[in-house]
N, C-alpha and C positions, 0 to 999 in steps of 0.2 A: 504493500500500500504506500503510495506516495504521502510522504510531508512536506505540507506545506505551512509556513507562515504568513500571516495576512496583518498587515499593517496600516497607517494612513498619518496625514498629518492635521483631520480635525478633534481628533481626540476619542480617547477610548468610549466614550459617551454617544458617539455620533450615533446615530440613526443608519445612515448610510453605510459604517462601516461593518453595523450589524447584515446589514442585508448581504455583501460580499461575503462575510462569515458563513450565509448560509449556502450562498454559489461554491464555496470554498469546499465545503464538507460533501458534495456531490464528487469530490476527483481526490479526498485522501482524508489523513487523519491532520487537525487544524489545531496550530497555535495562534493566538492572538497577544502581541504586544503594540501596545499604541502610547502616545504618549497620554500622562495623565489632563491635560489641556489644549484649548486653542495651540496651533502652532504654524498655523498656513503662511505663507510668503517667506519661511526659512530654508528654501533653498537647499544645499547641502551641510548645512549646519550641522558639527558634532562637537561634544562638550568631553575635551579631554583632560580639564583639570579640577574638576572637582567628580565626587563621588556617584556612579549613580542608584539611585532608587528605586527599587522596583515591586511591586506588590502584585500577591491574586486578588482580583477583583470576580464578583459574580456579574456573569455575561450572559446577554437575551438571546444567546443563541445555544441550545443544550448540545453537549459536547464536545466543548472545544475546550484548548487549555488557555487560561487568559488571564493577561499582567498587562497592568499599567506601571508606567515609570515616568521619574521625574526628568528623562532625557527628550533629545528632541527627535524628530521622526528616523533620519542618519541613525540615530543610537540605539533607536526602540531593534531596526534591522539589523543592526551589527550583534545586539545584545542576542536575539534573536537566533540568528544565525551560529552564532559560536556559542551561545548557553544554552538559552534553553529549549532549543529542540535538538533534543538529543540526535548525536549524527551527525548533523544539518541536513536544513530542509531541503527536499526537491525545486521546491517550489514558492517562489514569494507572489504575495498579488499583494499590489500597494492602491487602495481608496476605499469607497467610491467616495472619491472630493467631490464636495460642493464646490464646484466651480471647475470651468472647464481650464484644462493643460495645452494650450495650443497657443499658436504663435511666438510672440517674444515673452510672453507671458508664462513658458517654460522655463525662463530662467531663472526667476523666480518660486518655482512651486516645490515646496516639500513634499509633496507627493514623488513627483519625479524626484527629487533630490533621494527621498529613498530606495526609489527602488533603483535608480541608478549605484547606492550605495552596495546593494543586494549584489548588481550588476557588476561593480570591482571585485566583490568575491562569488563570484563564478555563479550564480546562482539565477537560471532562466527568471524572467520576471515580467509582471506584465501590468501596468499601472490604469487605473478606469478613474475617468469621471466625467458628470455631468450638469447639466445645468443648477446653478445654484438654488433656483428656487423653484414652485411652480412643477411641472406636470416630471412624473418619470417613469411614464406606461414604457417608453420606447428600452431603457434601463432593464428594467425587469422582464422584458420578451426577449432582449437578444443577448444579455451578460452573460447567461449560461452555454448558450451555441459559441457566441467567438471565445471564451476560458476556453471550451474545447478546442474546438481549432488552434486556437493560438499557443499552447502547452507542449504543442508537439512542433509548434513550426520554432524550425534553426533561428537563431541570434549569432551576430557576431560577439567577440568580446567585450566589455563593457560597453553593451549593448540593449536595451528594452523594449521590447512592445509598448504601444501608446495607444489606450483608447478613450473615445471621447462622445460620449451619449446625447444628440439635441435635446432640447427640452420641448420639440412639439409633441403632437398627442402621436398615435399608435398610427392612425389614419395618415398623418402629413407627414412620415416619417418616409423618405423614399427609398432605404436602403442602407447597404456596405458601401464605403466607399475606401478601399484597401490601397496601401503604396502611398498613401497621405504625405506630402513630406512638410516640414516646419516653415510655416507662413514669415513670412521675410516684413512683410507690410508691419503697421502699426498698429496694433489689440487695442491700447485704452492711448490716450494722450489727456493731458490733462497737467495742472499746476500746484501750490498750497496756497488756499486757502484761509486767511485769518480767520479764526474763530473766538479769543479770548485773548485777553489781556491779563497779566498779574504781577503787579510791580512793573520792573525792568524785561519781564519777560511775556514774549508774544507768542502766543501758540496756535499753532496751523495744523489742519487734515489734510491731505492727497487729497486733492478732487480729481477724479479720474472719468473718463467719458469714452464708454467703447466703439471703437471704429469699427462696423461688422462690413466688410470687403475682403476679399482675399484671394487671389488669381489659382483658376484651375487647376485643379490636382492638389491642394497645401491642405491643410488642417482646417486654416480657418474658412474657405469656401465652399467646405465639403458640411460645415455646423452652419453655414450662412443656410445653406440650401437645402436644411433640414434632413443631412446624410448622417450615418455613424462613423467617427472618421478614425482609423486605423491604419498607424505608421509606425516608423521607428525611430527610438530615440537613442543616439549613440555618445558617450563623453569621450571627447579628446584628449583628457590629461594624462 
């Protein structure tokens, strides 16, 4: 039986990454390590100078092995992979994020940052997400069919699968769209924002404003146009 670990980087709480938990337990025997909080936009962040923490937590999904820790998404897959599943796993699946992994907006995702992490140590891996908010019929009809497919399809080395679920309904959803490669255009643009003042210090948000365009065959025209888009994500370091 294959093992697999299944991670993410919106926190062992999330909703969505229960639901992957239970696609997970359809192709082997499943550990869960997440981290214990928010953690999105950290990239490949890992924490090598202080200690980390890590606890069983009871998990909504019966049968798996599950631990939260005080590390970041990087750490939960490292921790993961060389602790606590014994062996190491066959298998990583890193989300389902809230919010999609495409364009330049990959460089930033913890999501990808771990499963890429997975991907330095050899470990097939295949990362999902979808629309942050709003409808995820399309999600839950196809994550099962492409895990399959994609578990078996070759990676180069430091290497992942990337997939990404629109958020239309079930009906407006037209398809795979496979070979996706990473949109070059611009995902959000956008400035800070003053929001507060206190004392000598002024304080701003990102306002960010999504640019949805994205030329033929990339990530982001394949989720314009209401497709499932599936590519590969490779690190050069």
């Amino acid at each position: 039986m294959r093992k697999i670990l299944v991670s993410n980087d919106d926190g062992i709480d999330s909703e969505a990454f229960a639901r992957l938990a239970e696609v997970a337990k359809k192709f082997g025997e499943v550990w869960v390590v997440a981290p214990c909080r928010q953690f999105s936009s950290m990239s490949h962040a890992a924490n090598f100078w202080e200690p980390l923490e890590v606890w069983p937590v009871d998990f909504p999904v019966e049968g798996v092995h599950a631990y939260a820790t005080s590390g970041t998404p990087s750490d939960c897959v490292s921790f993961g992979i060389t602790t606590a599943v014994p062996g190491r796993p066959d298998l990583v699946f890193c989300g389902i994020n809230k919010g999609y992994n495409i364009a330049s907006g990959i460089q930033y995702s913890a999501t990808v940052g771990a499963a890429l992490e997975a991907a330095n140590q050899k470990i097939h891996t295949i990362a999902f997400s979808e629309n942050h908010i709003g409808n995820h019929e399309v999600t839950d009809e196809y994550i099962e069919r492409l895990a399959a497919e994609l578990i078996d399809k070759p990676l180069e080395d430091n290497e992942i699968w990337n997939v990404n679920f629109p958020g239309c309904t079930l009906e407006e959803c037209k398809g795979v769209k496979y070979g996706c490669t990473i949109s070059q255009e611009s995902f959000f643009t956008g400035s800070y924002k003053e929001i507060a003042k206190e004392g000598d210090k002024t304080i701003y948000r990102v306002d960010l404003v999504p640019e949805w365009k994205g030329t033929e065959g990339t990530d982001l025209a394949a989720i314009c146009d209401n497709y499932i888009s599936v590519g590969k994500v490779k690190n050069y370091c």
